[in-house]
PyMOL Python script that loads the backbone (N, CA, C, O; Angstrom):
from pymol import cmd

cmd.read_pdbstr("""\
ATOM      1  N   UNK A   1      84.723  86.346  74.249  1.00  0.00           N
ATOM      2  CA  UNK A   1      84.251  85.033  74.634  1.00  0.00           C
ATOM      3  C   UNK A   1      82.736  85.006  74.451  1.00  0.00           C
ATOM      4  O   UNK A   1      82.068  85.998  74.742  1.00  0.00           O
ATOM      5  N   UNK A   2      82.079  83.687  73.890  1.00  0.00           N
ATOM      6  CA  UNK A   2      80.673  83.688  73.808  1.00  0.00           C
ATOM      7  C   UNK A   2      80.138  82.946  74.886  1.00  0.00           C
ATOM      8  O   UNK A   2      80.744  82.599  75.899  1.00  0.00           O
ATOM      9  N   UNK A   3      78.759  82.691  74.542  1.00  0.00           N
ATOM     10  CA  UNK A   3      78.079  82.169  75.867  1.00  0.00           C
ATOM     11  C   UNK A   3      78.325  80.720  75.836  1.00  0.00           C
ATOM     12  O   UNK A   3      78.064  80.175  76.909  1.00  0.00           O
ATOM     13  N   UNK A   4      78.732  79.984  74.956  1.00  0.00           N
ATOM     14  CA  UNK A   4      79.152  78.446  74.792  1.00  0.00           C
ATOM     15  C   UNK A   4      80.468  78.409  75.223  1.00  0.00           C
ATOM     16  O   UNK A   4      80.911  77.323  75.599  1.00  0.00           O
ATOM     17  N   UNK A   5      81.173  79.387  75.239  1.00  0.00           N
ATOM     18  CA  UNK A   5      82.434  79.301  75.511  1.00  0.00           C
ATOM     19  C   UNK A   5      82.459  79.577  77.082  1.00  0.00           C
ATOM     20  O   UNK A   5      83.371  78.972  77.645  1.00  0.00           O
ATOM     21  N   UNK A   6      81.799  80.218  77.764  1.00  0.00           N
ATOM     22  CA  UNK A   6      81.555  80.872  79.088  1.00  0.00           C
ATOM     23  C   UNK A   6      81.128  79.171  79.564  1.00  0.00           C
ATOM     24  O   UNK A   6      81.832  78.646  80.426  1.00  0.00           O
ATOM     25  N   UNK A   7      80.139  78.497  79.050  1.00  0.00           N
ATOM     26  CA  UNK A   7      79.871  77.159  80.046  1.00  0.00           C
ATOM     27  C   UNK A   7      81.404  76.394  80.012  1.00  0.00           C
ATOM     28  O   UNK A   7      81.992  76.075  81.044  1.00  0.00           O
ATOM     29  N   UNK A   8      81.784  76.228  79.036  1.00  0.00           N
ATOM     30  CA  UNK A   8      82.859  75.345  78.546  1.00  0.00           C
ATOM     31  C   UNK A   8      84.291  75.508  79.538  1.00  0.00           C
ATOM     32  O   UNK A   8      85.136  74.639  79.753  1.00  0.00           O
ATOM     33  N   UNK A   9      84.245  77.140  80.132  1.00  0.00           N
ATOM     34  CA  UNK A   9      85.317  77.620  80.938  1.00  0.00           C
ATOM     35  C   UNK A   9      85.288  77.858  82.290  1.00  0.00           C
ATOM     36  O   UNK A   9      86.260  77.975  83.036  1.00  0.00           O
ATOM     37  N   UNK A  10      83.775  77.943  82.649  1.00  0.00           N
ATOM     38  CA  UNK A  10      83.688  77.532  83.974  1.00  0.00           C
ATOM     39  C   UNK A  10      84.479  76.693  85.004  1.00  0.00           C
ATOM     40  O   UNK A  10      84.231  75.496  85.141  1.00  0.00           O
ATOM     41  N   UNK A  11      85.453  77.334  85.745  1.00  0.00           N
ATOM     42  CA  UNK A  11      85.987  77.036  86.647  1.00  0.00           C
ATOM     43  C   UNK A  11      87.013  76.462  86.653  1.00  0.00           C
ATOM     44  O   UNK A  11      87.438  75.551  87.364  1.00  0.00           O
ATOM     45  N   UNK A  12      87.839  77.538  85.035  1.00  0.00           N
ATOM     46  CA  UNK A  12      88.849  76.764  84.556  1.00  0.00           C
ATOM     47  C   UNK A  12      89.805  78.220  84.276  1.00  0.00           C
ATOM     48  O   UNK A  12      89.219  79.222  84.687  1.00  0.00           O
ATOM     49  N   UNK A  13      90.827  78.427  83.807  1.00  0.00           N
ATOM     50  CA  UNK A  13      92.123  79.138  83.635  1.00  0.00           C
ATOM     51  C   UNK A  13      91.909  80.419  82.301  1.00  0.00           C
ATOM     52  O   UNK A  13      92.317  80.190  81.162  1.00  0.00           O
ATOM     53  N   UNK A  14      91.345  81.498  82.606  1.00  0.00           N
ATOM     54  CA  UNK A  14      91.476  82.508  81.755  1.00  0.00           C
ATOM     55  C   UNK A  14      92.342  83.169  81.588  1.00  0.00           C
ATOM     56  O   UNK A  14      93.224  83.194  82.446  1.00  0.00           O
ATOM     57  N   UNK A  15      92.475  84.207  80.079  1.00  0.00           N
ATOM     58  CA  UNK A  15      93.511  85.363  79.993  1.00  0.00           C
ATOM     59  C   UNK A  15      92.795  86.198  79.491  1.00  0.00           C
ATOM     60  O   UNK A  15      92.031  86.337  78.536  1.00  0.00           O
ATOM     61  N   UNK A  16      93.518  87.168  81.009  1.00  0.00           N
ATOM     62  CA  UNK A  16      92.548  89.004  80.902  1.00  0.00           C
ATOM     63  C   UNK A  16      92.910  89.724  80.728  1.00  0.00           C
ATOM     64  O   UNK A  16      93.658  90.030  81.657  1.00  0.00           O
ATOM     65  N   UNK A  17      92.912  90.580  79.798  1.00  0.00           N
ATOM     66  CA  UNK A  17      93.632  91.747  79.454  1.00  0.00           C
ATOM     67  C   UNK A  17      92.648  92.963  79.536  1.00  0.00           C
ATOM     68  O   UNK A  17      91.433  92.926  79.344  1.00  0.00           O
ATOM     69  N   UNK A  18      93.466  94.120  79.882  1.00  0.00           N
ATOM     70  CA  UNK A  18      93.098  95.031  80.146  1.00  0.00           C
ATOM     71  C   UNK A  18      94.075  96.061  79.764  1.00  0.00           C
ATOM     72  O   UNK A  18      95.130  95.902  80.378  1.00  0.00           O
ATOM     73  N   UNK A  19      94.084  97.047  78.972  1.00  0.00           N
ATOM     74  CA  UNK A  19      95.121  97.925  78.868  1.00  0.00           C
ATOM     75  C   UNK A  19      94.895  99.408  79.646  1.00  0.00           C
ATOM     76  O   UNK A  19      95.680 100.351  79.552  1.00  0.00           O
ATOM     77  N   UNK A  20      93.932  99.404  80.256  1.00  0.00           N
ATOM     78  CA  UNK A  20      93.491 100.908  80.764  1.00  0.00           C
ATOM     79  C   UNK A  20      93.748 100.245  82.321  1.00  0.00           C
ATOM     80  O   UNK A  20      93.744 101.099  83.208  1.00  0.00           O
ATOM     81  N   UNK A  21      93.906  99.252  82.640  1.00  0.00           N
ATOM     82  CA  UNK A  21      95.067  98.903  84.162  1.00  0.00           C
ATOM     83  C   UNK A  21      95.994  98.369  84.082  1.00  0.00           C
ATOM     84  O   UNK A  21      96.492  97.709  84.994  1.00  0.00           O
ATOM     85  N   UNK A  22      96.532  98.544  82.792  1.00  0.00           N
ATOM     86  CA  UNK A  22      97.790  97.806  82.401  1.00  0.00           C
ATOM     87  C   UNK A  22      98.428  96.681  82.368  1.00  0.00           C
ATOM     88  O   UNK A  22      99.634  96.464  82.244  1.00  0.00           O
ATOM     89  N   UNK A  23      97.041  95.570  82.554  1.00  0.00           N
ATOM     90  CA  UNK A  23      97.081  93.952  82.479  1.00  0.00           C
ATOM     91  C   UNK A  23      96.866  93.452  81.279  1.00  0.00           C
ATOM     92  O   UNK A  23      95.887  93.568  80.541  1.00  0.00           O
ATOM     93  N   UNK A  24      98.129  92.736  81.106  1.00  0.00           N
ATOM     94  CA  UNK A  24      98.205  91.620  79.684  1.00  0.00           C
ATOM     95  C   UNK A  24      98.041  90.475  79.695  1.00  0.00           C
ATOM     96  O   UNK A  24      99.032  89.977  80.229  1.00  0.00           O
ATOM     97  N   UNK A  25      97.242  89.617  79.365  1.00  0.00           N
ATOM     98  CA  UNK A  25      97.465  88.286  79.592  1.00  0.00           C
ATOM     99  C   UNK A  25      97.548  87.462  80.856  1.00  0.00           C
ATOM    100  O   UNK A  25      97.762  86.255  80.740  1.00  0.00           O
ATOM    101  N   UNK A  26      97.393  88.020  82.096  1.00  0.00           N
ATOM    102  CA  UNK A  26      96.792  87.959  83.341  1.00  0.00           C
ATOM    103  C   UNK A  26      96.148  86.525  83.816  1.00  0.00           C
ATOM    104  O   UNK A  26      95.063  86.918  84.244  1.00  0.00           O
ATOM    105  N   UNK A  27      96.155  85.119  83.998  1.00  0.00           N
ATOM    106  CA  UNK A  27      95.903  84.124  84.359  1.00  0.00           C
ATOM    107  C   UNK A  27      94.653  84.490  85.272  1.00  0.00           C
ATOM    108  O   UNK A  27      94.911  85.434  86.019  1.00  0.00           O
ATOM    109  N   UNK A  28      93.394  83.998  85.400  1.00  0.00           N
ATOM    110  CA  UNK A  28      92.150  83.940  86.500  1.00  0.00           C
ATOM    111  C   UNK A  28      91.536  82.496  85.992  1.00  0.00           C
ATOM    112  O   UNK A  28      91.532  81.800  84.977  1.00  0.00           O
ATOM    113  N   UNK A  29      91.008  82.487  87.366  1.00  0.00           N
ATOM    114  CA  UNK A  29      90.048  81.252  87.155  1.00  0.00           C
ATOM    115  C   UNK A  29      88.491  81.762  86.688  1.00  0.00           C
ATOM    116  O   UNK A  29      87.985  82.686  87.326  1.00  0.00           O
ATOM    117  N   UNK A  30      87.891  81.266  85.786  1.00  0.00           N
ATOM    118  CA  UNK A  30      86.800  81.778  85.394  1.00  0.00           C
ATOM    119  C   UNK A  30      85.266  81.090  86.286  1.00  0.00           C
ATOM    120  O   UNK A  30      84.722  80.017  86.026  1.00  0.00           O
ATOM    121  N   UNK A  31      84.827  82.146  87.414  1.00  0.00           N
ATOM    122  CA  UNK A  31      84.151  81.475  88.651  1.00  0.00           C
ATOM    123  C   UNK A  31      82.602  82.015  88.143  1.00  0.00           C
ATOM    124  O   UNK A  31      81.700  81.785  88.949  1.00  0.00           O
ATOM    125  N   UNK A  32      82.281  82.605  87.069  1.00  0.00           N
ATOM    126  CA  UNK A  32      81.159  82.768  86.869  1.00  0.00           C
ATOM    127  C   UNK A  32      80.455  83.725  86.229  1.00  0.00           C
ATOM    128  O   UNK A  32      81.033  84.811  86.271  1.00  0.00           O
ATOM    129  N   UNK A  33      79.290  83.736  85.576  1.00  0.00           N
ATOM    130  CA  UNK A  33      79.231  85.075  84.496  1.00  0.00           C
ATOM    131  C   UNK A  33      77.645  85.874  85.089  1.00  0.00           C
ATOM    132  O   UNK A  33      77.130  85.785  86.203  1.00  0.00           O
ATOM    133  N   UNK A  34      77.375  86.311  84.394  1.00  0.00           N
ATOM    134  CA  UNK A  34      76.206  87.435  84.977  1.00  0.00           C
ATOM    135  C   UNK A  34      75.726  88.158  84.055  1.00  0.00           C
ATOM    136  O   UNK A  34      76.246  89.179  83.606  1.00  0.00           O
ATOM    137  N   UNK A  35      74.439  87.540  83.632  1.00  0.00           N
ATOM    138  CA  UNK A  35      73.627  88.678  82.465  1.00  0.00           C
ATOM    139  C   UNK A  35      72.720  89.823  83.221  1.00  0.00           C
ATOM    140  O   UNK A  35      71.945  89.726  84.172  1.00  0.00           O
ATOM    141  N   UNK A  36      73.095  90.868  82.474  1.00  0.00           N
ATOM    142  CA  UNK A  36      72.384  91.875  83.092  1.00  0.00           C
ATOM    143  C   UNK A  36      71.633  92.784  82.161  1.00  0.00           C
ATOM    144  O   UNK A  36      72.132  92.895  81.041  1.00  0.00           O
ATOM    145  N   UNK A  37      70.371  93.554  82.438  1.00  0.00           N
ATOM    146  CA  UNK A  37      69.534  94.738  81.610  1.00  0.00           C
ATOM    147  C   UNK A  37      70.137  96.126  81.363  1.00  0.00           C
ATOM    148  O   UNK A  37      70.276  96.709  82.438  1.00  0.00           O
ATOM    149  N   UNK A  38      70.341  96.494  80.831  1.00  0.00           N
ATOM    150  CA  UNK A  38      71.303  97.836  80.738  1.00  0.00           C
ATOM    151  C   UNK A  38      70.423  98.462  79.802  1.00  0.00           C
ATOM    152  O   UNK A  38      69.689  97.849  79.027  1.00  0.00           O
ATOM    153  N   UNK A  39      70.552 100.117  79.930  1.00  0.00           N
ATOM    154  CA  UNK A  39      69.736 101.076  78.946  1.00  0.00           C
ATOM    155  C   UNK A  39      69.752 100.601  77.409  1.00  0.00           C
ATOM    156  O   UNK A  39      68.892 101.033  76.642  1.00  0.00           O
ATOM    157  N   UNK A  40      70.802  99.650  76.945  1.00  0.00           N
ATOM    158  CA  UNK A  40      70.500  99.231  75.361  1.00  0.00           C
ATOM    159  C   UNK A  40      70.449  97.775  75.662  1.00  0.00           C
ATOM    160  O   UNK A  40      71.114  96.964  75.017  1.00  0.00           O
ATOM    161  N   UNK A  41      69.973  97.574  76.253  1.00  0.00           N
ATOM    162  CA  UNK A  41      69.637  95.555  76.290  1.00  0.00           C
ATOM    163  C   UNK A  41      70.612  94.949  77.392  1.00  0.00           C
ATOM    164  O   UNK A  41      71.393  95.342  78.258  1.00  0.00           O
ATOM    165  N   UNK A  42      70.092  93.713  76.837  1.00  0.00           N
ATOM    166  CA  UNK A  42      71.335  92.749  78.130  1.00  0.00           C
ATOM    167  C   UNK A  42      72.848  92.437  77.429  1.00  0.00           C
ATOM    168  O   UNK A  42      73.320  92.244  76.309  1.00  0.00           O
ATOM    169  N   UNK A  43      73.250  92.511  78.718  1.00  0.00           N
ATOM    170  CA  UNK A  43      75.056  91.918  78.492  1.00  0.00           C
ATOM    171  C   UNK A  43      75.627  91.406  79.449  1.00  0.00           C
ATOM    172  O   UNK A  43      75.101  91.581  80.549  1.00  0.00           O
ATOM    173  N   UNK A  44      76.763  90.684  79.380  1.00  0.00           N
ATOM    174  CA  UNK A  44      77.085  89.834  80.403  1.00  0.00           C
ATOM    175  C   UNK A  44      78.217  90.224  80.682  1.00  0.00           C
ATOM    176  O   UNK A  44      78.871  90.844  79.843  1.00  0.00           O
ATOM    177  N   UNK A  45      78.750  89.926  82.031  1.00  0.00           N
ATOM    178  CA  UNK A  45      79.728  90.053  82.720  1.00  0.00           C
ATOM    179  C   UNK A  45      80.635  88.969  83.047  1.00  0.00           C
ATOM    180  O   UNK A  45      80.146  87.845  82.928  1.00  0.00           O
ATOM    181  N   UNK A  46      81.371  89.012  83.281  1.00  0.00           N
ATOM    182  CA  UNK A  46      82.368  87.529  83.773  1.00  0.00           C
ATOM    183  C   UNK A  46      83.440  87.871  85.039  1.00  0.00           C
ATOM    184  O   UNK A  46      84.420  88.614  84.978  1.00  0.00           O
ATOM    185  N   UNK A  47      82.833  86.915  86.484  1.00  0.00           N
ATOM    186  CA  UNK A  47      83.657  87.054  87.310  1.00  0.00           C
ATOM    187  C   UNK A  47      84.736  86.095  87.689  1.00  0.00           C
ATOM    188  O   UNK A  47      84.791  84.898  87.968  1.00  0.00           O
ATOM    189  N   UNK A  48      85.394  86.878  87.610  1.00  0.00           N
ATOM    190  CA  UNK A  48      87.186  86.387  87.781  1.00  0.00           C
ATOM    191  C   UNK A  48      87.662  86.180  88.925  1.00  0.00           C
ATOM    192  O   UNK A  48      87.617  87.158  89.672  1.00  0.00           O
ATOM    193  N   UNK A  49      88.273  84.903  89.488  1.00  0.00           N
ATOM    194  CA  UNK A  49      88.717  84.920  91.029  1.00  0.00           C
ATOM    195  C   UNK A  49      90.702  84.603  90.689  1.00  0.00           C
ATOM    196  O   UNK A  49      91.240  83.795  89.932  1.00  0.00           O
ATOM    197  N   UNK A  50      91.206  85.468  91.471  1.00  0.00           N
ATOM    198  CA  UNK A  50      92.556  84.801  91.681  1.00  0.00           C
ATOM    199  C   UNK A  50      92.725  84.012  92.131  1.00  0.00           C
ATOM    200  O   UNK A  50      92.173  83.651  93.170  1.00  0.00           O
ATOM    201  N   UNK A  51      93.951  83.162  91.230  1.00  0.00           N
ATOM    202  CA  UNK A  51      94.633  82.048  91.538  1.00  0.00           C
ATOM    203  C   UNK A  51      94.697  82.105  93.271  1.00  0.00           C
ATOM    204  O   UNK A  51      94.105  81.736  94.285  1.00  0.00           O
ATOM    205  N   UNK A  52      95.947  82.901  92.755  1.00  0.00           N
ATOM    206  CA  UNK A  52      96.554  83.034  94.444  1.00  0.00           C
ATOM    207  C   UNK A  52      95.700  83.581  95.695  1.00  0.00           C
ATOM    208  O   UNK A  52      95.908  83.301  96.875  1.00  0.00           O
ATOM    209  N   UNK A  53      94.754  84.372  95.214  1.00  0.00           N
ATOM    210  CA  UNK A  53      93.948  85.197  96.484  1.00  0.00           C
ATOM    211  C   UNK A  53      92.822  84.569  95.890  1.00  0.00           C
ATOM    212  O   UNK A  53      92.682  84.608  94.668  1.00  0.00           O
ATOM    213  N   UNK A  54      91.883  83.908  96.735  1.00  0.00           N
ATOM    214  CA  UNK A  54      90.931  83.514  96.374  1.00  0.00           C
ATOM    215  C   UNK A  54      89.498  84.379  96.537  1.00  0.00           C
ATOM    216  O   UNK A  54      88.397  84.370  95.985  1.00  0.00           O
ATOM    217  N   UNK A  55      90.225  85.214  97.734  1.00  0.00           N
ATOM    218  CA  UNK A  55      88.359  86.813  98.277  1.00  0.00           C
ATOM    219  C   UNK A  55      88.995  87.652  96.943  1.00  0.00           C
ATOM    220  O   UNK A  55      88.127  88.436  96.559  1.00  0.00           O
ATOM    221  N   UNK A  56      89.957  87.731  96.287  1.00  0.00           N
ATOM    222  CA  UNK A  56      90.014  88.742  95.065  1.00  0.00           C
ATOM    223  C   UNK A  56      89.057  88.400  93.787  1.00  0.00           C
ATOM    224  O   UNK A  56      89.099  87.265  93.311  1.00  0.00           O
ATOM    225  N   UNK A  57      88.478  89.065  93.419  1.00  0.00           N
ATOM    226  CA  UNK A  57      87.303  88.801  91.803  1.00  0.00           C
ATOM    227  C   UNK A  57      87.402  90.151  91.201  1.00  0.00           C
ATOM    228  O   UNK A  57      87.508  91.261  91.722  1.00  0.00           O
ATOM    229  N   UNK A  58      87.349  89.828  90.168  1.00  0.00           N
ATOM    230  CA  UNK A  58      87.375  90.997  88.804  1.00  0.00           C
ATOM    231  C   UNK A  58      86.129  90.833  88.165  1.00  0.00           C
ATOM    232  O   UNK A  58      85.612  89.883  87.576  1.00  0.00           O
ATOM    233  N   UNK A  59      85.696  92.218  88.473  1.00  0.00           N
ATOM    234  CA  UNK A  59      84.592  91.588  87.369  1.00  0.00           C
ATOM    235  C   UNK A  59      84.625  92.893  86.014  1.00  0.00           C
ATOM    236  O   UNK A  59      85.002  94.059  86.127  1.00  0.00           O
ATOM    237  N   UNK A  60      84.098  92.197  84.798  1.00  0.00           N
ATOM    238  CA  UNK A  60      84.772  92.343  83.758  1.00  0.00           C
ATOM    239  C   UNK A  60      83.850  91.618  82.444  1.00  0.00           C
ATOM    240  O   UNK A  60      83.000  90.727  82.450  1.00  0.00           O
ATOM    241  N   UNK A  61      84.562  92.600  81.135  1.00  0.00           N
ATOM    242  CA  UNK A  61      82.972  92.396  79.629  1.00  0.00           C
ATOM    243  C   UNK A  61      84.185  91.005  79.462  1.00  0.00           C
ATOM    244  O   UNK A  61      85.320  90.799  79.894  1.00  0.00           O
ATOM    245  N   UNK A  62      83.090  90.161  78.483  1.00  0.00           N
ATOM    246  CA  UNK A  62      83.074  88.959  78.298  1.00  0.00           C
ATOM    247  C   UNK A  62      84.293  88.960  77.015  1.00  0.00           C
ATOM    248  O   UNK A  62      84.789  87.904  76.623  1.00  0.00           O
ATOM    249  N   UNK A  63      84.678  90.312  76.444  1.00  0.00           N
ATOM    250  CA  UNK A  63      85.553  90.778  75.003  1.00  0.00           C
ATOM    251  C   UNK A  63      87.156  90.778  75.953  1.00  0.00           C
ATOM    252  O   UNK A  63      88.129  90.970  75.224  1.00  0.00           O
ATOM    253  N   UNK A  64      87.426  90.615  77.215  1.00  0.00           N
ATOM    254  CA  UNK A  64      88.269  91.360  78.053  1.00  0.00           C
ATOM    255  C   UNK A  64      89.043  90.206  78.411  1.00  0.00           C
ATOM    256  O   UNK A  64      90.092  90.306  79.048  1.00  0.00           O
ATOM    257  N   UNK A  65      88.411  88.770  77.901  1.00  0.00           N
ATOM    258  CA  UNK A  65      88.955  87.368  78.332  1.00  0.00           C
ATOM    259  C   UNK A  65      88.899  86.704  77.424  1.00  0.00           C
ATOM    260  O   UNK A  65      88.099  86.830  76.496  1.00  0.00           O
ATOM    261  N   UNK A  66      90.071  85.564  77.584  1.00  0.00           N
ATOM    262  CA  UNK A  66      90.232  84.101  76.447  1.00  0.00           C
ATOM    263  C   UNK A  66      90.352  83.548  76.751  1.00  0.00           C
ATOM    264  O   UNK A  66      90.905  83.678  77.843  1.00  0.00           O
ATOM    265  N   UNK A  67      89.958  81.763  76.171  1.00  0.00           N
ATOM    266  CA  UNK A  67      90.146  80.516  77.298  1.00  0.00           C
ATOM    267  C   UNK A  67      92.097  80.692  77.055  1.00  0.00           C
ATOM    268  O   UNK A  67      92.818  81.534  76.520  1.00  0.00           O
ATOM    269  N   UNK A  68      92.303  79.504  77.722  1.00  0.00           N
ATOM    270  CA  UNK A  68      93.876  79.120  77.942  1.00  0.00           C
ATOM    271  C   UNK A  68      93.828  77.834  77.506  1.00  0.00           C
ATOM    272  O   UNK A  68      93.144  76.985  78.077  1.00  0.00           O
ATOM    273  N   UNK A  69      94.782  77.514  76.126  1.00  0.00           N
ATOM    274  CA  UNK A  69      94.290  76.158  75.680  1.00  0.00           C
ATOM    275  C   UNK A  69      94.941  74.763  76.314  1.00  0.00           C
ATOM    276  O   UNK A  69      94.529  73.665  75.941  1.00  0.00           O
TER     277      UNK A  69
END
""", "prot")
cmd.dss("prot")
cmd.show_as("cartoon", "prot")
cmd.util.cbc("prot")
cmd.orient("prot")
């Protein structure tokens, strides 16, 4: 996901995959992103809130999510 795509999805229905916790395609609401300085430059993060549990958030690289069309 890019950074035009990150405004565009704000607070709307993502799919997260993850294969190293064994999540495919995973439904979140996309509640907000987060650039940060890291030893090779900045990168952003994207926090994820559950549908159903709303104190649950994932946070997670911006390559790890897709909108839901």
């Amino acid at each position: 996901m890019t950074e035009r795509e990150i405004k565009r999805n704000l607070n709307k229905l993502v799919r997260f995959t993850d294969p190293s916790l064994h999540i495919e395609g995973a439904e979140y609401i996309l509640s907000g992103a987060t650039i940060r300085l890291g030893e090779h430059g900045f990168y952003y993060q994207a926090e994820l809130t559950d549908r159903t549990c709303k104190h649950s958030l994932i946070i997670c690289r911006l390559d790890q999510i897709e909108e839901v069309e």
